[in-house]
C-alpha angles and dihedrals in degrees: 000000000000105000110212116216119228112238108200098058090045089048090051084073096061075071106045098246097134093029088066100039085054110038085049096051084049090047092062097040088063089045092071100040136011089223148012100194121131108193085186096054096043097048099029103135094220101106132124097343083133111058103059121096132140092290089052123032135211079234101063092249128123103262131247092259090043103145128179134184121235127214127191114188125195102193122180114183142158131219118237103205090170095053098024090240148140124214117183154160130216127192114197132209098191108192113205100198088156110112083242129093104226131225095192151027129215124198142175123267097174092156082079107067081074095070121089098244088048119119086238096052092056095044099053127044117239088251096051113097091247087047123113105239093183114040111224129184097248117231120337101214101206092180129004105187139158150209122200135182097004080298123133124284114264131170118276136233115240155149139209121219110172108295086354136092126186121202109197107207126229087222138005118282098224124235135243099055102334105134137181153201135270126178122171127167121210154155137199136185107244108242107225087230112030095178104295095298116080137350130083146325123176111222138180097282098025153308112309107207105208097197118203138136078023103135129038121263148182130280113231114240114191134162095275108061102001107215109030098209095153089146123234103267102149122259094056114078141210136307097181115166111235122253141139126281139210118175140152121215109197112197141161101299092235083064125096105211120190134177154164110308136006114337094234106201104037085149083064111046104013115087107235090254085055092046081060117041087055085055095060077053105062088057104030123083094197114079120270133201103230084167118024122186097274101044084054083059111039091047097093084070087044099051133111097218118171116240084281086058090245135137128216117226121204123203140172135177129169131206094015143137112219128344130220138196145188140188146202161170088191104065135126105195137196137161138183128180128270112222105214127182124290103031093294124131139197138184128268109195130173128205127188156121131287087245087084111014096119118109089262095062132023091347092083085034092102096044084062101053092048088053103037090058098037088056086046097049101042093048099031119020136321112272107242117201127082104246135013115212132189115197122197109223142116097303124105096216124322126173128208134173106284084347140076138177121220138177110275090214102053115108144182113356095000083054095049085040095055101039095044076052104049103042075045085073095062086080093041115066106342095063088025108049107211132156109262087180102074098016113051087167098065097065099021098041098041098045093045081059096048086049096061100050086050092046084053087057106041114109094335094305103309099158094022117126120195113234131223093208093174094070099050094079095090078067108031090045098041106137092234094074131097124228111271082242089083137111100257090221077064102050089054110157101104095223088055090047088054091058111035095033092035125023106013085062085045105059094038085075091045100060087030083067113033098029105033117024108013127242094274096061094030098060097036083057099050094041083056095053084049105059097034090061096036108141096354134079116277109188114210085266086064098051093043090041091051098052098040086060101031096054092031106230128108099239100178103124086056086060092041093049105035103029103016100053146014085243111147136210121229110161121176144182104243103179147325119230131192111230101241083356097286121118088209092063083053146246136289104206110196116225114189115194096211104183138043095268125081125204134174119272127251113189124185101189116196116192125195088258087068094242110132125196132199117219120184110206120197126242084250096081091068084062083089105067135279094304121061131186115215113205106215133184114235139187103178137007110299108233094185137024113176130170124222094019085183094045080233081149137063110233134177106223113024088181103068079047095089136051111199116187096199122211122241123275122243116269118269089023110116138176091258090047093052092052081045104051088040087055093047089043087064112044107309126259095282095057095037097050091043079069108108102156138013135175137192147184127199130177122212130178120222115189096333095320121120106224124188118202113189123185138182128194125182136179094345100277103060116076130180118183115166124170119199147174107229094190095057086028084223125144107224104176124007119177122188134200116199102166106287085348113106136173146160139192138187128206084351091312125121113240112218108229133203121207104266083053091057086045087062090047100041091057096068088068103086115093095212113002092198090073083061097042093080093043124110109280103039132091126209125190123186105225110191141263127312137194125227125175094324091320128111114225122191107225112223115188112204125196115194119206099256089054101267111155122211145160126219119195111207115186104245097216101041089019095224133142114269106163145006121196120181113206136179121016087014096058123240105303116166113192119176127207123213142148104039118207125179108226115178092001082304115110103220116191100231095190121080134189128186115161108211136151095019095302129076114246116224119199128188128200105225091171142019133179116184116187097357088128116252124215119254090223092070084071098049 
């Protein structure tokens, strides 16, 4: 499922909301004690001893004993498009291959959380995105009966608790291979909104019906947890045992329906120009209309409706886990082939409304799914059903087997995003069965990674954004989150669920494979896990088993660390020291591992000769204890050491990250001559103090959507910031400045605020902060001279009078500002300054630059107004 990020709480950090909260919470930490690593606990070998058996090897194999259940479904229904209903009828084969004779069987009724009495209706608020927002009556069950060793069919004993229903069988089902019938007949109301994940949207041109969780099925029982009886409450997903289906959907004839699978009967229900064009598709790799706009509507005249004015669809799918469907009047469609290994092929089709059919929308839909599956199948595993289908509907994002549904109205790079996401989810967990249930992290999380290394591939990275992930530890180690390792109906808070189910995971693989093992074992390890589980149930304990083996590396202290617990990672340069005070005996560089989590060490080491060497230092030094000496061999005196010189890591604290031994000033340059010089180098102290307002308006871009941040500023004590979404015309985050009067608000809501967070605030008001910085109450040091990529910086620490500590960079040779970095009590904010343009006599840098949230985020200035007179109402 697509998790949508919530903007408001990612833009916060463009202001260094969340920055501040979490460095000072840091800040104190490390206050009380120097470290908080435990070798003893990070390298214990106590870990997972107990959840091996003969189900379930040491090896990350399916055990000898390994058993599944198998389940076959024949499924005939009609769509009600008068009643927005559903009636239907399923027919069950349940396979008992356990070694046990069951009592008892226990299947999905996941039509009922949308009634008002339901568990997940209690748990979410109508409003929440797993609320119910339409109350239904769940499924109406007309007839539950059951045959049973090749007997006749006879009503079953059952009973119905929430999205569960228990038959109680007359007489055991035996075990090794015995099966049984099930035969329920049903019907439901289809709720316009069914959690994001299935139900009903009007369009132009029609209503588009997006069917899921639209027929009972089978619990899975396995060896872990038996019955596996978790009901259906919303965040938590789907454990379906794998099976064959068979099913007919009969809906009004000017309908295209379309499902998971083969459609079984074209000649029946697709007009002969259909039935062509699909066949130039399955042999073109350029997309193909196999619908336009006016053969949509004109296909009401072209049918073969029976004498209801109904079609019967025919569908069939083998080794899968679930199957979906959806149907309309209103549909655009297009398909291309999908070229697989091995010579083999399947079909990419796209259905959706006029609203978005234009190139920069659904138009290129169907190119993405053909590449996106094409990347997936030839690095990971063959995709394994006939046809793939996207269907623009209502639904953010939503994944079934052969079949997604995505928003109709996302376009470009969301579009790419949510579908690359969705048919990724073919691999995990339709083709690798795990519990989504109770592990959220092992489809989410895995197929978010597998999505990344595919966006970096499509069409030479279009949509591929480079990622500081250095600098995403502030969000993936806050100390509100819960471990990975948690029930996703108990994580609950949708912005925690996007990081520990979504992009923590995520980047766990990442750095597994780019930081720890290399791509090479990395890859051979997960496609092993891979092909070992496909199309059975892997628990945690498999996939860590299997790459543990497969990689060969024990790898225990990365799960314990990264899944297992919040723990967090926060490595810094504490000194460098001379042996016998000579840098030509050569250097000890302390390391001091500050947190629970280890990681390995990366060291770029600069000496004064300008020579720089890269050392790579194994997780085992951290096998001493937090602190660790570096012996490195020297020529001349280092004037740098930084770890993670590529922010391949997330860390909690960058800063501590480098150690820069500066170079001395000039003599005569102080702290006060360089300001100076930076104020004259602009514009001069007349011009600058005549400034009594200035506005501004810059546009950014953050994965693929266009932001505007405007900002005003008057008379040093009245400050405006909003961030918005044109093309939503929606306000995320306003702040406002009055005087001593702050406030903020988010999506409309006001923000309390306590008073470091005004101080934050309060800070932006200043026009030009170097006129105050030689006034009484600051203190500037010159701290010496750094180099920057061949630059030489002057490095400027200013002390404000309430204690705030920060570092402004000022190019020796222009003296301009080229960086400003606040440290200590106002958290660990880098903003870079570039492109400077004189507007009004007054040089403005129109480039920057703020890295937050593991990406650098550019701004640009598109308009700016000094001195035009703004208005005192904008700040009420």
């Amino acid at each position: 499922m697509k998790f949508l990020m919530n903007f408001s709480a990612f833009l916060l950090l463009i202001g260094g909301f969340t920055n501040h909260v979490v460095a000072q919470e840091n800040t104190q930490l490390n206050k009380e004690q120097k470290s908080t690593f435990n070798k003893y606990e990070a390298f214990s070998p106590l870990f997972m001893t107990d959840q091996v058996n003969g189900f379930h090897s040491a090896t990350g194999n399916p055990g000898s004993e390994y058993w599944q259940n198998r389940a076959n479904y024949k499924i005939k229904a009609t769509l009600d498009t008068i009643h927005q209903k559903i009636d239907g009828s399923v027919t069950i084969k349940y396979i008992n291959n356990s070694p046990y004779n069951l009592e008892f069987l226990w299947l999905q009724l996941d039509q009922n959380t949308f009634k008002k009495e339901s568990r997940g209706s209690a748990l979410y608020p109508a409003n929440d995105r797993n609320g119910v927002h339409t109350y239904t009556n769940g499924y109406e069950l007309k007839n539950v009966a059951i045959k049973m060793d090749r007997g006749s069919k006879q009503k079953a004993d059952y009973i119905v608790s929430d999205s569960r229903l228990q038959i109680r069988l007359p007489e055991t089902l035996k075990a090794k291979g015995k099966d049984m019938e099930i035969t329920i007949n049903y019907s439901f109301d289809i709720p316009e909104h069914g959690k994001d994940r299935m139900g009903r949207v009007l369009t132009k041109n029609g209503w588009i019906y997006t069917l899921a969780q639209w027929y009972p099925r089978m619990e899975v029982m396995d060896e872990v947890d038996g019955w596996n009886t978790l009901p259906y409450l919303g965040t938590g997903e789907f454990y379906l045992d794998y099976g064959d289906f068979d099913y007919e959907i009969t809906a009004p004839a000017d309908m295209i329906v379309v499902g998971s699978g083969l459609l079984q009967n074209p000649k029946e229900v697709l007009t002969q120009y259909e039935q062509k064009q699909l066949e130039k598709a399955q042999k073109s790799d350029k997309t193909v209309s196999i619908q336009s706009v006016k053969q949509m509507l004109d296909r009401a005249d072209h049918h073969k409706a029976d004498k209801n004015g109904m079609l019967t669809w025919h569908f069939k799918i083998e080794q899968s886990r679930d199957i979906s469907w959806a149907a309309s009047n209103a549909f655009i469609w297009d398909a291309a082939k999908i070229n697989l290994p091995k010579g083999k092929t399947a079909l990419a089709q796209s259905l959706y409304p006029v609203e978005n059919s234009g190139i920069d929308g659904y138009g290129r839909s169907t190119e993405y799914i053909k590449n996106s599956i094409e990347l997936y199948s030839n690095k990971w595993f063959s995709y394994t059903y006939p046809v793939a289908t996207n269907v623009g509907a209502h639904e953010g994002g939503m994944e079934y087997p052969g079949i997604v549904f995505c928003n109709y109205k996302s376009k470009g790079e969301n579009l790419w995003g949510v579908i690359n996401h969705e048919f990724g989810h073919n691999w995990f967990p339709m083709v690798v069965g795990s519990n989504e249930r109770k592990f959220a992290w092992m489809d989410e999380g895995f197929n978010t990674f597998i999505n990344d290394v595919d966006t970096k591939e499509f069409n030479n990275g279009e949509y591929y954004h480079t990622a500081d992930l250095q600098s995403m530890g502030i969000r993936l180690f806050n100390e509100q989150l819960d471990p990975v390792f948690t029930v996703p109906d108990v994580i609950h808070n949708q912005g925690n669920l996007g990081v520990e189910a979504y992009y923590k995971p995520s980047t766990a693989l990442q750095i597994l494979r780019n930081t720890v093992l290399g791509q090479d074992r990395f890859d051979y390890a997960f496609k092993t896990y891979i092909k070992r589980w496909a199309f059975k149930h892997p628990t945690p304990w498999d996939f860590f088993n299997t790459m543990n083996s497969a990689a060969g590396e024990d790898l225990t202290w990365f799960w314990k660390g990264w899944f297992m617990n919040n723990w967090k990672l926060d490595q810094a340069v504490e000194g460098v020291k001379y042996v016998k005070g000579d840098p030509k005996n050569g250097a000890l560089i302390t390391l001091l591992n500050k947190n629970k989590m280890a990681m390995p060490v990366t060291l770029k080491i600069t000496e004064a000769n300008n020579t720089t060497k890269t050392v790579k230092l194994p997780v085992e030094v951290w096998m001493t204890g937090p602190e660790y000496v570096y012996n490195y061999e020297s020529t001349t005196k280092i004037i740098s050491v930084e770890i993670d010189p590529n922010h391949e890591v997330p860390d909690l604290n960058p800063a501590n990250n480098t150690l820069t031994v500066l170079l001395d000033a000039p003599a005569g340059i102080t702290a006060k001559s360089v300001i100076n010089n930076y104020i004259q180098t602009i514009g001069g102290q007349n011009k600058l103090a005549n400034v009594k307002d200035i506005a501004t308006s810059m546009n950014t871009n953050i994965q693929g959507t266009a932001i505007k941040i405007e900002t005003m500023k008057k008379d040093s004590n009245k400050y405006f910031m909003s961030i918005s979404i044109p093309a939503s015309n929606q306000v995320f985050v306003k702040y406002v400045v009055n005087g001593d009067q702050v406030s903020a608000m988010s999506n409309g809501v006001v923000q309390p605020l306590d008073t470091k967070q005004k101080q934050v605030i309060l800070k932006e008001v200043v026009i030009f902060p170097e006129l105050e910085y030689v006034q009484k109450g600051y203190k500037t040091e010159l701290l010496g001279v750094q180099v920057t990529n061949g630059e030489q910086l002057y490095v400027v620490k200013i002390t404000s009078p309430n204690g705030d500590v920060s570092k402004n960079y000022y190019n020796v040779t222009s003296g301009l500002k080229y960086k400003h970095e606040a440290l200590g009590k106002t958290g660990n904010s880098i903003t870079e300054y570039a492109d400077y343009k004189t507007v009004d006599g007054i040089k403005i840098p129109f480039t920057q630059t703020s890295n937050n949230f593991g990406q650098n985020i550019e701004m640009k200035i598109t308009e700016i107004k000094i001195n035009k007179g703004i208005a005192d109402s904008n700040f009420k």
